[in-house]
C-alpha positions, -999 to +999 in steps of 0.1 A: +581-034+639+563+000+635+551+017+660+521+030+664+508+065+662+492+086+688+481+124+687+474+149+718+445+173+704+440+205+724+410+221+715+382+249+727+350+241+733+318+263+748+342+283+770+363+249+780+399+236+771+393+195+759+428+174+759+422+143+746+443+115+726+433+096+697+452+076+668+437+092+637+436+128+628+429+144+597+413+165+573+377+162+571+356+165+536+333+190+555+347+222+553+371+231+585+371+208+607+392+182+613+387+141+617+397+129+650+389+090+652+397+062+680+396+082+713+419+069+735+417+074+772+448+065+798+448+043+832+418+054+853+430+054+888+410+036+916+419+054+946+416+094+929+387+109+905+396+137+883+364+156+876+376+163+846+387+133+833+353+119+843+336+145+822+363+136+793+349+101+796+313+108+794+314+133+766+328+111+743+318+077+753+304+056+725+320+080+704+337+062+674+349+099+653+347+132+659+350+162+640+361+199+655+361+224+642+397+243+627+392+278+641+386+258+679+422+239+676+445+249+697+475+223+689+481+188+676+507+169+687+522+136+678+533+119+711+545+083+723+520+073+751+487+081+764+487+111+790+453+115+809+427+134+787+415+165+809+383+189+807+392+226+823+376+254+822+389+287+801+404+311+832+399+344+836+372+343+811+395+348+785+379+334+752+394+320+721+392+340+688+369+348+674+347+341+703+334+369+724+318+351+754+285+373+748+301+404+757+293+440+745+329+453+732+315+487+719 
């Protein structure tokens, strides 16, 4: 029996790091992004509440596919189980390229 295949995606997004987990990713027909489908989110514990998490779980519920953009990927990863998806915010207000953040760099 085969088993099944899971991806961690790491990606920016409006000066925030997303981790989430789904079991499809690929190429999308519109030009750089990529095709992330069935979002999968771990165990949600009864006695903690990760903020982030919780934001995880609101941003993308109801969502059945996504698509993000190339240039906003950080890394894909094939893994074996669900971790716990996590919303976190970029530190040291250090930006992804080729973002700038607003900032004057003249």
């Amino acid at each position: 029996m085969s088993q099944r295949k899971l991806y961690k995606i790491i990606f920016y997004n409006q000066d925030e790091i997303f981790e989430i987990y789904a079991a499809h990713v690929y190429p999308s027909e519109m030009y750089g992004f990529i095709e992330v489908e069935q979002l999968t989110f771990g165990e949600r514990s009864q006695v903690l509440v990760d903020p982030g998490q919780e934001k995880l779980r609101t941003e993308f519920d109801g969502v059945k596919r996504t698509w993000i953009p190339m240039g906003a990927v950080v890394r894909i990863d094939e893994v074996e189980q669900v971790g716990m998806g996590r919303v976190s915010s970029v530190k040291n207000g250090v930006t992804p390229f080729p973002g700038n953040s607003g900032r004057n760099n003249t």
